[in-house]
KOLVEX-572807 format. One record per atom (N, C-alpha, C, O): residue in three letters; z, y, x. Coordinates in steps of 0.2 Angstrom, whole numbers, padded with zeros to 4 digits, always signed. Last residue first. Layout:
<rs>
AlaZYX;...
</rs>
This chain:
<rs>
Unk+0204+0119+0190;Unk+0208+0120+0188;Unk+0215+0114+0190;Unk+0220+0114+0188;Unk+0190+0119+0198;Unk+0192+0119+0191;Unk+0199+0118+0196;Unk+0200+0117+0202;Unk+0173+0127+0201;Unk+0179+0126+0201;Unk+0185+0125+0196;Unk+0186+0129+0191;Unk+0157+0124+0205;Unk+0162+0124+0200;Unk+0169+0121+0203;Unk+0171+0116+0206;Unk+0147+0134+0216;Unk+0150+0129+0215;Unk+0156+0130+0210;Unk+0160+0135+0210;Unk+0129+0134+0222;Unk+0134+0137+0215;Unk+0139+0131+0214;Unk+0138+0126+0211;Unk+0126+0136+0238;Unk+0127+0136+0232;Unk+0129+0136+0225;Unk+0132+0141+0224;Unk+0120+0153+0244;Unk+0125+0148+0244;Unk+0125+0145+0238;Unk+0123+0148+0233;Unk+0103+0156+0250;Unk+0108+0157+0245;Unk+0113+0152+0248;Unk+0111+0148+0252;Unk+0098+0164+0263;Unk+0095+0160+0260;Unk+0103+0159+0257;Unk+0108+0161+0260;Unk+0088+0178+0262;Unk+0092+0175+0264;Unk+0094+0169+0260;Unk+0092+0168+0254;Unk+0074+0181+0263;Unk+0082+0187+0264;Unk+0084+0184+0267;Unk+0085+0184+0273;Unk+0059+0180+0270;Unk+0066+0175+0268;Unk+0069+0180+0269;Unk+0068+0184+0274;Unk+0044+0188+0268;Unk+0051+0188+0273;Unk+0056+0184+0267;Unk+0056+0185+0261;Unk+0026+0191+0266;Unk+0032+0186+0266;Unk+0039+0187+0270;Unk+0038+0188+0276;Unk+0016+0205+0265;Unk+0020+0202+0270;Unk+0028+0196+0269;Unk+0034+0197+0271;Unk+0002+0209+0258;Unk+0009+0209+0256;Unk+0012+0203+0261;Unk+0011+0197+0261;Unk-0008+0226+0260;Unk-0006+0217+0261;Unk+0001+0217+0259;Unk+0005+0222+0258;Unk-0008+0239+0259;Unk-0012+0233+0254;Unk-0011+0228+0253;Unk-0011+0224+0248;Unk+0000+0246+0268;Unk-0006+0247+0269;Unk-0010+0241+0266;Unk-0014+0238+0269;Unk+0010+0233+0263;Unk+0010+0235+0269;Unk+0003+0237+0270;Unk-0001+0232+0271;Unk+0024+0224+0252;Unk+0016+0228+0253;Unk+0015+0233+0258;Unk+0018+0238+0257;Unk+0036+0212+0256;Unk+0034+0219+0257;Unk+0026+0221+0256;Unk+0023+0218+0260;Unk+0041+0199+0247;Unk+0036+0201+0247;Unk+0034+0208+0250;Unk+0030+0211+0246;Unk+0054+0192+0249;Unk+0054+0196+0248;Unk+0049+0196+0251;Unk+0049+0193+0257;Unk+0067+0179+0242;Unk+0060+0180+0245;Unk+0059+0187+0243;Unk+0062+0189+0238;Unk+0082+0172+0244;Unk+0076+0176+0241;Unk+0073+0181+0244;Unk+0075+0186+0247;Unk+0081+0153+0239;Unk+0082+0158+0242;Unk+0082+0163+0238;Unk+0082+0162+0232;Unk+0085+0142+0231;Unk+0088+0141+0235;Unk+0090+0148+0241;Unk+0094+0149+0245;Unk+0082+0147+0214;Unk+0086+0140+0216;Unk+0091+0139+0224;Unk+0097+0137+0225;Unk+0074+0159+0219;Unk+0073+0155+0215;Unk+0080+0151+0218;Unk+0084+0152+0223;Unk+0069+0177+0217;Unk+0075+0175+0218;Unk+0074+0167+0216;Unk+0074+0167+0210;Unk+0059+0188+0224;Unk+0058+0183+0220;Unk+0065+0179+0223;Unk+0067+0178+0229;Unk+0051+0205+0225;Unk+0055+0200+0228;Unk+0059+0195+0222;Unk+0061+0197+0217;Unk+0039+0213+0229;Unk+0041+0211+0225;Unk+0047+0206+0229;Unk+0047+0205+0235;Unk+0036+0231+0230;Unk+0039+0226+0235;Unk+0039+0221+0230;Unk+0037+0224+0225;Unk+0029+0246+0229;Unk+0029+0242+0227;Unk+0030+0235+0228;Unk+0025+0232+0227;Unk+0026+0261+0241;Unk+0023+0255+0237;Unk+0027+0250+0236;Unk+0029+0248+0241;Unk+0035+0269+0246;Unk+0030+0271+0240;Unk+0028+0265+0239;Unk+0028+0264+0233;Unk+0044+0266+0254;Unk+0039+0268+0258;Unk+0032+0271+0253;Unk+0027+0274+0255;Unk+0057+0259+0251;Unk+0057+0265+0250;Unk+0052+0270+0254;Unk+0053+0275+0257;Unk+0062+0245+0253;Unk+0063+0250+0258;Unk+0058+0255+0257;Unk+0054+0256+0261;Unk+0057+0241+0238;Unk+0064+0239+0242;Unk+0064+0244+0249;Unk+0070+0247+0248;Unk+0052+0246+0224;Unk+0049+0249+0231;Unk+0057+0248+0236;Unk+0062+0252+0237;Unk+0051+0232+0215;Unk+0052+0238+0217;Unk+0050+0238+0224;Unk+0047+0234+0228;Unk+0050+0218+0203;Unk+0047+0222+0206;Unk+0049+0228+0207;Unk+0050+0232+0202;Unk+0057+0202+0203;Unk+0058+0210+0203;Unk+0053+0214+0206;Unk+0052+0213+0212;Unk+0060+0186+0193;Unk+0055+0191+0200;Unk+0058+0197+0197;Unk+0060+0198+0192;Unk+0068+0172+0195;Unk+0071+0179+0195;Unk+0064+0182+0198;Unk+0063+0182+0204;Unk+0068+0158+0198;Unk+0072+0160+0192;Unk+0071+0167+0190;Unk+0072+0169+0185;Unk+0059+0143+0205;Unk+0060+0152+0203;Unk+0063+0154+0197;Unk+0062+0151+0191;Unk+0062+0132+0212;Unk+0064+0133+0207;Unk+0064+0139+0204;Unk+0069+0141+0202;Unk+0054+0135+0224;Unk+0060+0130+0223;Unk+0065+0133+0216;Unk+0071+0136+0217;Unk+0039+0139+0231;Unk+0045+0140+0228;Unk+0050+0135+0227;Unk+0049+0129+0230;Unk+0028+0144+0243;Unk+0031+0138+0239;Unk+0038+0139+0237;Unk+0043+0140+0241;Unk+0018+0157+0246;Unk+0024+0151+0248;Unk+0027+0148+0239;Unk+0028+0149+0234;Unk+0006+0161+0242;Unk+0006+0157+0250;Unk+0015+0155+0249;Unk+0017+0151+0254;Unk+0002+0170+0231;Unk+0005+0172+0240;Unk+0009+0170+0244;Unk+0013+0173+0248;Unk-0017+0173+0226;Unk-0010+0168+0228;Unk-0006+0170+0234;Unk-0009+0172+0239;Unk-0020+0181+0215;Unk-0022+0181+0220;Unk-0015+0177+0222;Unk-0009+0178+0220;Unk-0034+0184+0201;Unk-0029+0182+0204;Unk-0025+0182+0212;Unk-0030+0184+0216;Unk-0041+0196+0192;Unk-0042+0193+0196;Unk-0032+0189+0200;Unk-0027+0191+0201;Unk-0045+0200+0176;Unk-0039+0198+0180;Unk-0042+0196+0184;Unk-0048+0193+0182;Unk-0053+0216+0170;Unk-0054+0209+0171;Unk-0050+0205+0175;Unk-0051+0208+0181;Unk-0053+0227+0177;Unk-0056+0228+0170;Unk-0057+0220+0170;Unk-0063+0218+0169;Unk-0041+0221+0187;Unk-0048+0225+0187;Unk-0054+0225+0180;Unk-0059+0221+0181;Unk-0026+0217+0186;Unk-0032+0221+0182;Unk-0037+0224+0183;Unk-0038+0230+0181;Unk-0020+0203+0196;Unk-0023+0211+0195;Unk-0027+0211+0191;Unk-0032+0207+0190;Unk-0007+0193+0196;Unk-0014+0194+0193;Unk-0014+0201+0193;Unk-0009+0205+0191;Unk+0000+0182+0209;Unk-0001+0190+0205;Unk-0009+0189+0203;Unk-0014+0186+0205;Unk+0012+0170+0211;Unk+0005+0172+0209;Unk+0003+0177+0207;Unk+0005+0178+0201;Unk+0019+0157+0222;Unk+0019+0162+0215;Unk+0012+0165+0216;Unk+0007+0163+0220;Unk+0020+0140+0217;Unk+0018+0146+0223;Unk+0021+0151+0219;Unk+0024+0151+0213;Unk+0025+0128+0209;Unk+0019+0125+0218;Unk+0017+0132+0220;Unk+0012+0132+0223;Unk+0035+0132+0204;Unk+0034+0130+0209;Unk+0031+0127+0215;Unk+0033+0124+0220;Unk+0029+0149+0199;Unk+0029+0143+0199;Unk+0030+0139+0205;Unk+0028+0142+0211;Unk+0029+0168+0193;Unk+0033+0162+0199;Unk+0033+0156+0197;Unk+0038+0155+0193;Unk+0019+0182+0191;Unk+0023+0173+0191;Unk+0023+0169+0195;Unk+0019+0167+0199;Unk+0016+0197+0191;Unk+0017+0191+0194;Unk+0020+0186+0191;Unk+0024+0187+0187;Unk+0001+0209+0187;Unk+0007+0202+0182;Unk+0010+0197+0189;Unk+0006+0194+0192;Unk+0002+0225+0183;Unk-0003+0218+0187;Unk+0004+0213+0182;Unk+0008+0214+0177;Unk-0005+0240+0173;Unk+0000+0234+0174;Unk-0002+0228+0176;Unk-0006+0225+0173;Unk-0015+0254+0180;Unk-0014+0247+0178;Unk-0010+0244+0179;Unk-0009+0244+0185;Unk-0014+0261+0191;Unk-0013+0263+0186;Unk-0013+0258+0179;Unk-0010+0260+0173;Unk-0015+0256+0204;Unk-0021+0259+0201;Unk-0020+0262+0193;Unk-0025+0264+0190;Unk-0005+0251+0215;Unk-0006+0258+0213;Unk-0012+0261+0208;Unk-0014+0267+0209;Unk-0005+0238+0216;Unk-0010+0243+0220;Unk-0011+0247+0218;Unk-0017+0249+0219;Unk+0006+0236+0205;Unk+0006+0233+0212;Unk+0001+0234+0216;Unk+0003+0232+0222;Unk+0013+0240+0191;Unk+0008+0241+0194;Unk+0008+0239+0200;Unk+0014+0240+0201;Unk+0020+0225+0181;Unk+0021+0234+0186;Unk+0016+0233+0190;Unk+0015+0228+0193;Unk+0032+0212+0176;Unk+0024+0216+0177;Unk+0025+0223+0180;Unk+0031+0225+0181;Unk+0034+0195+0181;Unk+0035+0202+0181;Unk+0030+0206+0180;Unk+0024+0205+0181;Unk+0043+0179+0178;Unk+0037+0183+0177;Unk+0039+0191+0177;Unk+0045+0193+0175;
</rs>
């Protein structure tokens, strides 16, 4: 889960990451929801920032196998896979 303004209205939005999707709630004197269409695999990590530095508001979601980045574009929010993770592997001795 993350919070920060996400349509710039001065209001703290909410995302959550589950894994049948993630999901932002906006505060319009009243939560509305809004789903963004991709499926997860085990979310561990949201962040919110301005990732390529255009003023608006990026999220980008770390889970299990990828990580997703949500750019906001003129309101909308455009899905991109970064990259997809390496395992995590134990080495012993």
């Amino acid at each position: 889960m993350a919070v920060g303004d996400l349509n710039n209205d001065g209001t703290a939005d909410v995302v959550i990451g589950h894994m049948s999707g993630a999901k932002i709630f906006y505060d319009y004197d009243g939560w509305v929801m809004e789903d963004l269409g991709a499926v997860l695999n085990t979310p561990r990590t949201i962040l919110l920032n301005d990732v390529n530095q255009d003023g608006d508001t990026d999220i980008l979601i770390r889970d299990s196998q990828d990580l997703i980045l949500f750019q906001s574009h003129q309101g909308q929010l455009g899905i991109q896979n970064c990259a997809p993770l390496l395992p995590l592997t134990t080495h012993s001795k």
